[in-house]
N, C-alpha and C positions, 0 to 999 in steps of 0.2 A: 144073869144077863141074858137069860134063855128068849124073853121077850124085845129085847135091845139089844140088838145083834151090831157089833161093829169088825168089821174083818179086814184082816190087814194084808193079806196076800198079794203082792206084786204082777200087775200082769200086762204086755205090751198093748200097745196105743197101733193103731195099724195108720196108713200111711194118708188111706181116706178118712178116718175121725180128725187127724190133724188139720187137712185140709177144710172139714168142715168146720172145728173150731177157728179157724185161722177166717173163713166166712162169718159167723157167727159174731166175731165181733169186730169187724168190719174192718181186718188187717190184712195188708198182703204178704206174703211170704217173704221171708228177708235171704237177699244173695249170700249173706252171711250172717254169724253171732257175733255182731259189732255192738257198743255201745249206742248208736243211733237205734240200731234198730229193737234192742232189748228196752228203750226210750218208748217208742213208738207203740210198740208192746205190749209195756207198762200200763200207759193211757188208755190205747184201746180196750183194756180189760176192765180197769175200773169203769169204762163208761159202757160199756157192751154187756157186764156181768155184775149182777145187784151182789150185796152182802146184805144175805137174811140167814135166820133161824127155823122157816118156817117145816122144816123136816123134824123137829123136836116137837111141835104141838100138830102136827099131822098123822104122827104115829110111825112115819116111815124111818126103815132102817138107814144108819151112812156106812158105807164100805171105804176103805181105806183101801182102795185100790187103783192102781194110774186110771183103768180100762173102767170101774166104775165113779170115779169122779170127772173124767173125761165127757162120760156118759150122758150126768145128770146135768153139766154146761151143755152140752151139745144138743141130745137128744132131745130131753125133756124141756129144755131152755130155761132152768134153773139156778139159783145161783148158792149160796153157803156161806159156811163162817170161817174160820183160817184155816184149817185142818182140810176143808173141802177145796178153797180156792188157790191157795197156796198149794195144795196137792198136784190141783187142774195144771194152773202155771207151769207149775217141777215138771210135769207130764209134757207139756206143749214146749218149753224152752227144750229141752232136755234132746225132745225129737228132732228138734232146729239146731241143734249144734252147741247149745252153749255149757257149758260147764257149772252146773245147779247143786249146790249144796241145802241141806234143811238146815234149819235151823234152830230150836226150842229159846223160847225166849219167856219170863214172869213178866205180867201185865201189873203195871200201879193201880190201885183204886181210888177212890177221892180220899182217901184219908192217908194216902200213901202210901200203902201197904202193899209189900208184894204177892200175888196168887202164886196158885201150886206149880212145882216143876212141870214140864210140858205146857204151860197153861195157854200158851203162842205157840203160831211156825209162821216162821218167816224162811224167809230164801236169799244164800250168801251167791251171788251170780259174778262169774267171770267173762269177761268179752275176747274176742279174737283180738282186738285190738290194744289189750292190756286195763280194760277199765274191770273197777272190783267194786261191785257195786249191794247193796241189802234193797230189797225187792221184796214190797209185800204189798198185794192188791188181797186181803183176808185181814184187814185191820179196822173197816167202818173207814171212816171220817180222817182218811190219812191221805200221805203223800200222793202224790197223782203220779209222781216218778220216782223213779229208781234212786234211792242216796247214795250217794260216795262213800265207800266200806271203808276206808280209812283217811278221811276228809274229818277232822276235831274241830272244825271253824262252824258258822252259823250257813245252813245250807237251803235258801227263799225254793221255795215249789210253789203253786199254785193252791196246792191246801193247808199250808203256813209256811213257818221256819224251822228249820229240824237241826238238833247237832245229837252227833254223835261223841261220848265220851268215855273213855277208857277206864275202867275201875283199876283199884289196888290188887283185884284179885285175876283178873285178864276179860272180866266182862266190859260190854258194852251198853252203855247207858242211853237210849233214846227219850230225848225230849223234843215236845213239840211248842212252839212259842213260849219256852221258859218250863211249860210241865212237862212233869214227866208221867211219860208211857208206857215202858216196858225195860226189861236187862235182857238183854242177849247172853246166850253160851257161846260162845263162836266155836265151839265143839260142832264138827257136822254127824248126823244123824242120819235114820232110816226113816220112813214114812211111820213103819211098826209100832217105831218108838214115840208113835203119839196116841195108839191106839188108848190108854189110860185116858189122858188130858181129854180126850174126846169122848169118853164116857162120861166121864167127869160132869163135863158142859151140858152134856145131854140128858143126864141123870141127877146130877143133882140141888137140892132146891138150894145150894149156898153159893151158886150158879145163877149171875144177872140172865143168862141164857134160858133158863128155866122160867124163869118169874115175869118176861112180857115177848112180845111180836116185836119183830123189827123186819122191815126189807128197805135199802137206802142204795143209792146209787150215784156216781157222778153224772152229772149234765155239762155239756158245754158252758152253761149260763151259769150253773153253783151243782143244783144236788135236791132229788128228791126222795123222800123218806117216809114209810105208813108205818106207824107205830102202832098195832091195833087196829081202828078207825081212824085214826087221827093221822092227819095225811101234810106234809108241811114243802110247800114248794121253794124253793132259793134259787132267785136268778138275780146275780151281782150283789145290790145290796139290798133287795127286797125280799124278804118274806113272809107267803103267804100262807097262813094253817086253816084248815079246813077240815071240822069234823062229819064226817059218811054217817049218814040216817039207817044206811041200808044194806044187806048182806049182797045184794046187787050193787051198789055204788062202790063196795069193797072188791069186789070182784072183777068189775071193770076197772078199778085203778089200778090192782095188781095187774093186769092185761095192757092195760094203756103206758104207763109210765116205767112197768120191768118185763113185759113179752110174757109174763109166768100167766097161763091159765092154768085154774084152779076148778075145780068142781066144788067145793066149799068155805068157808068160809073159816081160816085157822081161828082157835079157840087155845087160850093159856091153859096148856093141860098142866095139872098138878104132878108134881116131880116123885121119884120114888119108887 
């Protein structure tokens, strides 16, 4: 792993990175860690901060650390996959007062099949005001808000309908309009302990992560997404896809539509 460096060392978020993230995606500071405001959040991040891959075919290392996932939302105006945004989150709730668990959770595939232990993180979140809520802005094409951590009923969001259900064994079963998603552990965790699952994604080719380009984002209006070149816009119930001729037209849509500039143009590097 001499060349895929992934580093799990814990390190403090200082009091200015917060502020800047809490700028960054266009939130104000909450009086306290209520339910409204871990809401508020919630949204501003899926829409402020893309969910891409593009650190896996760019070559760059991910660190598993508060100070450098914090970093690469803030500084670089980047965004990631669960491990990095879920990390970012833990990092910024955490410094706001609320009480942030990780979480490791197996992802379904289309055939139904569960992935390997670590294979998600999500975030089990507490509020001052007694709400228990699963929080994950590191899922793609998911919830816009916070779900109710022990709510078994059919739960409407703006990116479908979610329930959560309870297995024989004490996991938690997330589906989204009837599929399903992922199992939760509700065991809480260490950042550390995803340091595996995140090689994993970034290593190897049995890994959807490895094998294409993704950067996707919430909009007010739906959600925009470049797969590649191939660029697909959703606003309500139209959508428009449109394939980029050019290493420039890619480059300004990464810039236009996720804030990310890029000096080149990601390339599907082959896994290994």
């Amino acid at each position: 792993m001499d060349t895929e460096k992934i580093m799990d060392d814990r390190t403090a978020v200082d009091t200015d990175q917060i502020d800047a993230y809490l700028r960054h995606i266009g939130a104000a500071r909450p009086t306290a860690p209520t339910t409204q405001a871990l809401r508020d959040l919630h949204l501003a991040h899926v829409r402020g901060v893309p969910f891409e891959n593009l650190s896996i075919h760019l070559g760059e290392d991910i660190a598993l650390t508060d100070e450098a996932l914090v970093s690469k939302v803030v500084d670089a105006h980047r965004g990631g996959f669960c491990y990095e945004l879920n990390g970012a989150f833990a990092a910024l709730l955490t410094a706001l007062g609320f009480d942030v668990a990780m979480v490791q959770a197996r992802v379904y595939d289309d055939r139904g099949c569960l992935g390997i232990p670590f294979d998600h993180m999500a975030l089990r979140v507490r509020t001052e005001d007694g709400g228990d809520w699963l929080a994950d802005v590191g899922f793609g094409a998911h919830s816009h808000l916070p779900l109710a951590f022990g709510d078994r009923g059919e739960q409407p969001d703006p990116g479908g309908t979610f329930r959560l259900t309870e297995t024989s064994e004490g996991d938690l079963e997330l589906t989204k309009d009837g599929a399903k998603q992922y199992l939760v552990d509700q065991r809480p965790r260490a950042l550390a302990d995803f340091k595996v699952g995140a090689w994993y994604h970034r290593t190897s080719p049995d890994s959807h992560f490895t094998k294409s380009l993704v950067c996707s984002i919430v909009t007010e209006e739906g959600r925009v997404t470049l797969s590649g070149r191939k660029l697909v816009v959703t606003a309500g119930e139209e959508k428009t896809t449109t394939e980029l001729a050019t290493e420039a037209e890619v480059l300004e849509a990464y810039d236009r539509y996720f804030r990310i500039a890029l000096r080149q143009e990601p390339q599907v590097r082959t896994a290994g």
